[in-house]
C-alpha positions in Angstrom: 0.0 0.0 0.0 2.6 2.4 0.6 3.4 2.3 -3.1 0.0 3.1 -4.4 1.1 7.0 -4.9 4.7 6.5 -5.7 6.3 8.0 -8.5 8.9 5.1 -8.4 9.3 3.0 -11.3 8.9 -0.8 -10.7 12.2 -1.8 -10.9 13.0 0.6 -7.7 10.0 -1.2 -6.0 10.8 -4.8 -6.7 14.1 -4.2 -5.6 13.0 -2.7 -2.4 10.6 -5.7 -1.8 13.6 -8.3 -2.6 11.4 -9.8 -5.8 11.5 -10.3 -9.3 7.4 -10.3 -10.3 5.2 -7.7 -9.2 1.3 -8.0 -10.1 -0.2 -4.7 -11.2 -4.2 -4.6 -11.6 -7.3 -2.8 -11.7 -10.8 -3.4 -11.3 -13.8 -1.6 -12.6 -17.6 -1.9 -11.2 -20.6 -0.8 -14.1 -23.7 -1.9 -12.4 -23.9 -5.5 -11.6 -20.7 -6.3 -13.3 -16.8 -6.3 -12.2 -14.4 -5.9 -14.4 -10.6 -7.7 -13.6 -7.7 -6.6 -15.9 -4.4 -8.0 -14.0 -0.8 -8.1 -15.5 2.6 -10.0 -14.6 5.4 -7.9 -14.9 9.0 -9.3 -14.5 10.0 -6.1 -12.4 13.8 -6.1 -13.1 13.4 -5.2 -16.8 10.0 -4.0 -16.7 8.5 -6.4 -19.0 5.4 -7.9 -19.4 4.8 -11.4 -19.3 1.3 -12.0 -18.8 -2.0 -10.2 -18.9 -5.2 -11.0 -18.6 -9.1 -9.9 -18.1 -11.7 -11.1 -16.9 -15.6 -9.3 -16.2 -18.1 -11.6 -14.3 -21.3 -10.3 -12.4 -20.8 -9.1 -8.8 -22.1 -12.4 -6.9 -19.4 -14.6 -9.0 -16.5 -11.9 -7.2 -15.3 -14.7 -4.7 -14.9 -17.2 -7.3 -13.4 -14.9 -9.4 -10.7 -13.7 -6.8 -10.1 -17.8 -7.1 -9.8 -18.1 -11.0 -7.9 -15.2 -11.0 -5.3 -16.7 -8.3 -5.4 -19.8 -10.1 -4.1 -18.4 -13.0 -1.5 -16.5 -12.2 0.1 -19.3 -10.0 -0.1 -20.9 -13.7 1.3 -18.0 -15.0 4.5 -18.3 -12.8 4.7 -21.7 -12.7 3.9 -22.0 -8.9 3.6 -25.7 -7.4 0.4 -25.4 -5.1 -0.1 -28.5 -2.5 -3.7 -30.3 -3.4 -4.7 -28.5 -0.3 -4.0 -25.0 -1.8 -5.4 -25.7 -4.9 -8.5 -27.2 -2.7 -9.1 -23.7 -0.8 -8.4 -21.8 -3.7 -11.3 -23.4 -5.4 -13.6 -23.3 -2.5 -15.4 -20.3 -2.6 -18.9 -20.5 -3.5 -21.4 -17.4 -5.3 -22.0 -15.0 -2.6 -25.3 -12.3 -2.2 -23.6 -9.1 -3.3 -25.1 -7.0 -0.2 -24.1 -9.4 2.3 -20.4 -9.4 0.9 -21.2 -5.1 1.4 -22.3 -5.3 4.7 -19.5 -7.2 5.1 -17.0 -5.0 3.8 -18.9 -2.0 6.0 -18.3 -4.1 8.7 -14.5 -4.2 8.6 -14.3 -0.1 8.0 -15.7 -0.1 11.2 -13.8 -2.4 13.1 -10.8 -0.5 11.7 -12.3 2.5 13.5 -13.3 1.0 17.1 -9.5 0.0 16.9 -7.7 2.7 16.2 -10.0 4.6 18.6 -10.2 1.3 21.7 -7.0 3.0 23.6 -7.2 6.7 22.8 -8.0 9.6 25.8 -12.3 9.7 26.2 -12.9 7.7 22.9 -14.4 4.3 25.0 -18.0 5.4 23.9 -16.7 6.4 20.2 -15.1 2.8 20.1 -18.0 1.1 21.7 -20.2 2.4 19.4 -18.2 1.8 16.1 -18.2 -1.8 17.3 -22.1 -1.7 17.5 -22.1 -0.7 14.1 -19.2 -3.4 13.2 -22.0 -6.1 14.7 -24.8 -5.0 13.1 -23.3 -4.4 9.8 -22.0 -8.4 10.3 -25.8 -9.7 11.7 -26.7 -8.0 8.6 -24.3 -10.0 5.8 -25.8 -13.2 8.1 -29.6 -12.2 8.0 -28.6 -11.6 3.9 -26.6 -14.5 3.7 -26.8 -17.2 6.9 -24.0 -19.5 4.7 -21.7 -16.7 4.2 -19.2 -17.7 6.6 -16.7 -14.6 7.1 -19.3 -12.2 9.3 -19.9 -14.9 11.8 -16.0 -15.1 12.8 -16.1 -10.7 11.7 -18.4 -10.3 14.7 -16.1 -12.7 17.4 -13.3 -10.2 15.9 -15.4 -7.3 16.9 -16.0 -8.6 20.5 -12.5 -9.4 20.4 -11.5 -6.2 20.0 -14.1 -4.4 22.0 -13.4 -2.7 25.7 -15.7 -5.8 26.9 -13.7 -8.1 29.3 -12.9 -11.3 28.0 -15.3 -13.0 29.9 -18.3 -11.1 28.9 -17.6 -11.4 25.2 -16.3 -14.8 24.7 -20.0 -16.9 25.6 -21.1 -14.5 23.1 -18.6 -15.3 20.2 -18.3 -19.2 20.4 -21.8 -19.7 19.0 -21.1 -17.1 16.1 -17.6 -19.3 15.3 -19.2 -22.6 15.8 -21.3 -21.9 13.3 -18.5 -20.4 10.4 -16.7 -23.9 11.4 -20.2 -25.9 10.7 -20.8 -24.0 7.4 -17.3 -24.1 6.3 -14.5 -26.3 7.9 -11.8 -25.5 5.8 -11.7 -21.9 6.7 -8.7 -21.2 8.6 -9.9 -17.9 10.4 -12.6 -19.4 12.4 -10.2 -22.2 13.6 -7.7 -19.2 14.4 -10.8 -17.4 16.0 -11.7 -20.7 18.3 -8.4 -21.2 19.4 -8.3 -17.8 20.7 -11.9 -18.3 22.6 -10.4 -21.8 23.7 -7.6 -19.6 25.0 -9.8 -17.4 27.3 -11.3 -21.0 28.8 -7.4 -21.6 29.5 -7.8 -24.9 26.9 -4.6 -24.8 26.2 -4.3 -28.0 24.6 -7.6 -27.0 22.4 -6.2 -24.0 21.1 -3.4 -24.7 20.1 -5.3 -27.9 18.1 -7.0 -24.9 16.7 -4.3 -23.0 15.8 -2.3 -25.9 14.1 -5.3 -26.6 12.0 -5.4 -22.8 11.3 -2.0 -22.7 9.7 -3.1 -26.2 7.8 -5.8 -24.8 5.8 -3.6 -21.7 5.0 0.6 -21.8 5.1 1.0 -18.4 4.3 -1.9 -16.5 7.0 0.6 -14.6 9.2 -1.8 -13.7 11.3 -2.3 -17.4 12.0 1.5 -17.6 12.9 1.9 -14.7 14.8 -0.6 -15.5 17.3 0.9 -19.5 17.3 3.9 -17.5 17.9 2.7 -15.7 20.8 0.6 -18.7 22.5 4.1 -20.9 22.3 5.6 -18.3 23.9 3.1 -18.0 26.6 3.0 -21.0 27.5 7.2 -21.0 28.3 7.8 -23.3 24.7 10.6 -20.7 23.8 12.4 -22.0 20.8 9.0 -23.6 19.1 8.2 -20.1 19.6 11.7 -19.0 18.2 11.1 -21.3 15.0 7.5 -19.9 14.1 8.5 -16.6 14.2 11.4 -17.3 11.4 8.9 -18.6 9.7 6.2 -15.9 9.8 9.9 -13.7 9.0 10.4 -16.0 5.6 6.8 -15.5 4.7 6.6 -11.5 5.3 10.3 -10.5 5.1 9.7 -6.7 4.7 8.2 -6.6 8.4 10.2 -8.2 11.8 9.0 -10.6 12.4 11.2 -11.8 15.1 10.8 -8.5 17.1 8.6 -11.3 19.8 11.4 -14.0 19.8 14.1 -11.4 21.0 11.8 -9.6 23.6 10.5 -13.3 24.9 13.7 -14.2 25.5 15.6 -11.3 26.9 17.6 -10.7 24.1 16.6 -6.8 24.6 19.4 -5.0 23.1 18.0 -6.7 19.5 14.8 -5.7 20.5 15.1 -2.4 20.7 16.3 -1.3 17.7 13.7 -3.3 15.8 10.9 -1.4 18.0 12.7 2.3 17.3 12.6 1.3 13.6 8.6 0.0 13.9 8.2 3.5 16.0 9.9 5.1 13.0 8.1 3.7 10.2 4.5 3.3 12.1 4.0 7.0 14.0 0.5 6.5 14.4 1.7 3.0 16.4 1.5 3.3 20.4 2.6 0.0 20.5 6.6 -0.4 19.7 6.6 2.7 22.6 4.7 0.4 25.2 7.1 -2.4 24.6 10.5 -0.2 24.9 8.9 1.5 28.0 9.0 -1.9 29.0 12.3 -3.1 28.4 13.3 0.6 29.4 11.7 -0.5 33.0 13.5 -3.9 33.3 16.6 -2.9 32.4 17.1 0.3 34.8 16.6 2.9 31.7 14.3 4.6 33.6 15.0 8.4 31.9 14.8 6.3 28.8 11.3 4.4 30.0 9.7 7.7 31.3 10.7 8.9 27.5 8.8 6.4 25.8 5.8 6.5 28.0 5.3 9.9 27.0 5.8 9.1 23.1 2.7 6.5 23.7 0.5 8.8 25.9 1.0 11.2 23.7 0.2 9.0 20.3 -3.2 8.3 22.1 -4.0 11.7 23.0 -3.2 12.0 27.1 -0.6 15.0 26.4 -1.4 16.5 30.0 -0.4 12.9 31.4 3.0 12.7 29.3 3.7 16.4 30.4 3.0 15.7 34.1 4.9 12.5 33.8 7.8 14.2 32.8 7.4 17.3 34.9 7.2 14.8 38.3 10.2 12.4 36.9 12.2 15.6 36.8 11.2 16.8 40.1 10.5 13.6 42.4 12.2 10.8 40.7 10.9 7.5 38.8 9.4 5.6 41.3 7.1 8.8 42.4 6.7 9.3 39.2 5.3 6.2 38.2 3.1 6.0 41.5 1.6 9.3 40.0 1.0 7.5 36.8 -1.0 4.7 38.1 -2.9 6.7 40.4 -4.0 8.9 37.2 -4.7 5.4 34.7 -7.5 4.5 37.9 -9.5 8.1 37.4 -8.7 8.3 33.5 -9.9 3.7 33.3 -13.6 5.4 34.0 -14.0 7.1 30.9 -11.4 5.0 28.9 -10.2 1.6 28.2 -7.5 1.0 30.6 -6.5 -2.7 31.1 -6.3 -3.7 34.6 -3.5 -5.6 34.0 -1.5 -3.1 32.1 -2.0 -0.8 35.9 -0.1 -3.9 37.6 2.3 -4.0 35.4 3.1 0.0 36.3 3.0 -1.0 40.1 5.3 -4.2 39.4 8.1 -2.0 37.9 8.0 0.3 41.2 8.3 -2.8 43.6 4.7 -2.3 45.1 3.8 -5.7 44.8 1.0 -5.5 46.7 -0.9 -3.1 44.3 0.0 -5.0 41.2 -1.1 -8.3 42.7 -4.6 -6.9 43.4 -4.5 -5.3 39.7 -3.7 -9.0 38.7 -6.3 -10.8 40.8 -9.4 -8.0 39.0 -7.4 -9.1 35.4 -7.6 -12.7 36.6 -11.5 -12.4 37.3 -11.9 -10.1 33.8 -10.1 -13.5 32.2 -8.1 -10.9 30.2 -4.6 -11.0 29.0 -3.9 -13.9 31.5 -2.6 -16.4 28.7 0.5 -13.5 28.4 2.5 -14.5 32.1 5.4 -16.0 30.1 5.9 -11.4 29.1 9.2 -10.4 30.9 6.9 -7.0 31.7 5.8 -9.8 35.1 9.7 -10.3 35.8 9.4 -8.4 38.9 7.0 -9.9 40.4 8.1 -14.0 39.2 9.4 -14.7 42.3 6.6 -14.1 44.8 4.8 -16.6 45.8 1.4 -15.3 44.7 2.5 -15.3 40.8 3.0 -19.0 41.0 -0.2 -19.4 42.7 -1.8 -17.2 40.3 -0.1 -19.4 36.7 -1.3 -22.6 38.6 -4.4 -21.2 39.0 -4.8 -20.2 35.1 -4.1 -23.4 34.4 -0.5 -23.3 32.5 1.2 -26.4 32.1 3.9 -27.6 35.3 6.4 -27.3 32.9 5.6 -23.9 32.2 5.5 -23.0 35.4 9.3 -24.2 36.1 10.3 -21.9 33.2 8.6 -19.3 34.2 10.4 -19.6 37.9 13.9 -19.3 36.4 
């Protein structure tokens, strides 16, 4: 996408993107017809080496997107696995307004995200993913074997400011179904393992998620959240290998930005989050994770310094100026104490995870705080799959973490891993 406006000449893009064929396209709508035109162009001299079009009515788009996949993995010559070549051909005529609604759908689950952590936005986000539901009940009430909007509206619960256990109830039913109407979509396994993950299955979900990257090799989405549950659960080099992998598949993005932070090697970890915070400004994210590593590793000018890059990328610029303005006067640990204390007034008018409040009161040695932030995140069943994160090294040792991994059900094995 970020080459849709660039005056660079495909050669220069190829060799940014480390490949030799680019596909250029475009489609036209006129009506009740589409309109397909793609071309194959071997990037390094510009030349084209296949072309094509193709115009089909609107409900025959899905089974188009299939022909038209088809035949350019003729084109190059690509060797697809009978399970490939399976998938590709699965997609059946869909109603053209349930595929809209659909499509609607996703805009607005885009917007409830971008808004979900962002200064007095909770009620903007919660209503963005009312409209994200109802434009999914919608594509089902238009469609009830259109598979996609039932695991759409588990994504938008998923990402809502419910608690885990509120939402979860709700979205099994909705991904049961996708898996009953279609069992070779690899979303709505991904989409149960990560319900089966909130019931602490572990053993289920990651059934689910194996079957996930089955049905389709190349989701990374599928990987990075194997990734992430292997990590969790303390299986560090399984975890180590699936990252490569999702870095093989998607080599332009790091991929291995989890594997280094999982397992300490921080120094590698930082200068892939800069460069994400550098390329992704809009991103809160790579700051959260270097205030983190920041915090472990004594950095604490350096933590205070990112904390205020993400408060002030999700709009709390009073809180990243008074953040700074106490660090400079009182000193880190009163600092973050005045922090926490201001996340509790600002978590009633915006989404602020319980546990991401113990994690503040871990790093400052009150362990009595972040334990009884813990114990509210425990009851919320949220983010409780994620012990293995090093931003809970402070607290490993007591006696209450162990109780409280035995009690989430981890494996014993994790648990010893977890110790050291």
């Amino acid at each position: 996408m970020r080459y849709k406006s660039s005056n660079k000449s495909l050669p220069e893009i190829a060799r940014e993107l480390g490949v030799e064929g680019i596909i250029e396209g475009s489609v036209l709508r006129a009506g009740e017809r589409v309109r397909i035109t793609a071309q194959l162009i071997y990037a390094p001299q510009d030349k084209n080496i296949w072309a094509q079009s193709y115009e089909r009515d609107l409900q025959d788009v899905l089974a188009l997107q299939s022909t038209l996949a088809t035949t350019i993995a003729d084109a190059i010559r690509v060797q697809m696995t009978p399970g490939e070549k399976a998938q590709i051909g699965s997609f059946r005529p869909v109603n053209l307004k349930a595929h809209e609604a659909y499509l609607q759908g996703l805009y607005h689950l885009q917007q409830a995200q971008d808004a979900k952590y962002k200064r007095d936005k909770q009620k903007f986000s919660e209503e963005e993913i009312e409209r994200t539901i109802g434009s999914f009940q919608l594509a089902i009430k238009l469609d009830p074997n259109y598979a996609p909007p039932y695991v759409g509206v588990w994504e938008a619960w998923d990402r809502s400011p419910l608690p885990p256990k509120d939402w979860a109830p709700r979205a099994r039913p909705m991904v049961l179904t996708a898996l009953r109407l279609d069992d070779t979509f690899a979303e709505a396994h991904r989409a149960m393992a990560n319900i089966l993950m909130v019931d602490w299955d572990w053993k289920g979900a990651e059934k689910e998620f194996q079957r996930a990257i089955q049905l389709a090799p190349s989701n990374i989405n599928a990987h990075d959240n194997y990734s992430s549950f292997l990590f969790e659960l303390g299986r560090v080099q399984e975890g180590v290998k699936e990252d490569e992998l999702g870095q093989e598949l998607d080599p332009r993005n790091d991929r291995m930005i989890d594997a280094y932070y999982y397992t300490r090697q921080f120094d590698h970890a930082i200068e892939l989050y800069h460069s994400q915070a550098q390329t992704t400004p809009s991103d809160f994210f790579p700051h959260w994770m270097l205030s983190n590593i920041y915090a472990l590793t004594g950095r604490h000018r350096e933590a205070i310094s990112e904390l205020q890059a993400m408060d002030s990328v999700l709009e709390y610029r009073e809180l990243a100026a008074a953040l700074g303005r106490t660090y400079n006067s009182t000193g880190y640990e009163k600092a973050l104490k005045m922090y926490a204390a201001r996340l509790q007034e600002y978590s009633r008018k915006s989404y602020i995870p319980d546990w991401y409040i113990a994690s503040i009161y871990g790093f400052i040695g009150d362990k009595d705080q972040a334990f009884a932030w813990l114990e509210k995140a425990y009851k919320a069943r949220d983010n409780m799959n994620d012990l293995a994160n090093p931003m809970w090294d402070p607290l490993r040792s007591d006696p209450r973490f162990a109780n409280l991994v035995q009690r989430v059900g981890l494996p014993a094995t994790t648990l010893e891993k977890l110790a050291h």
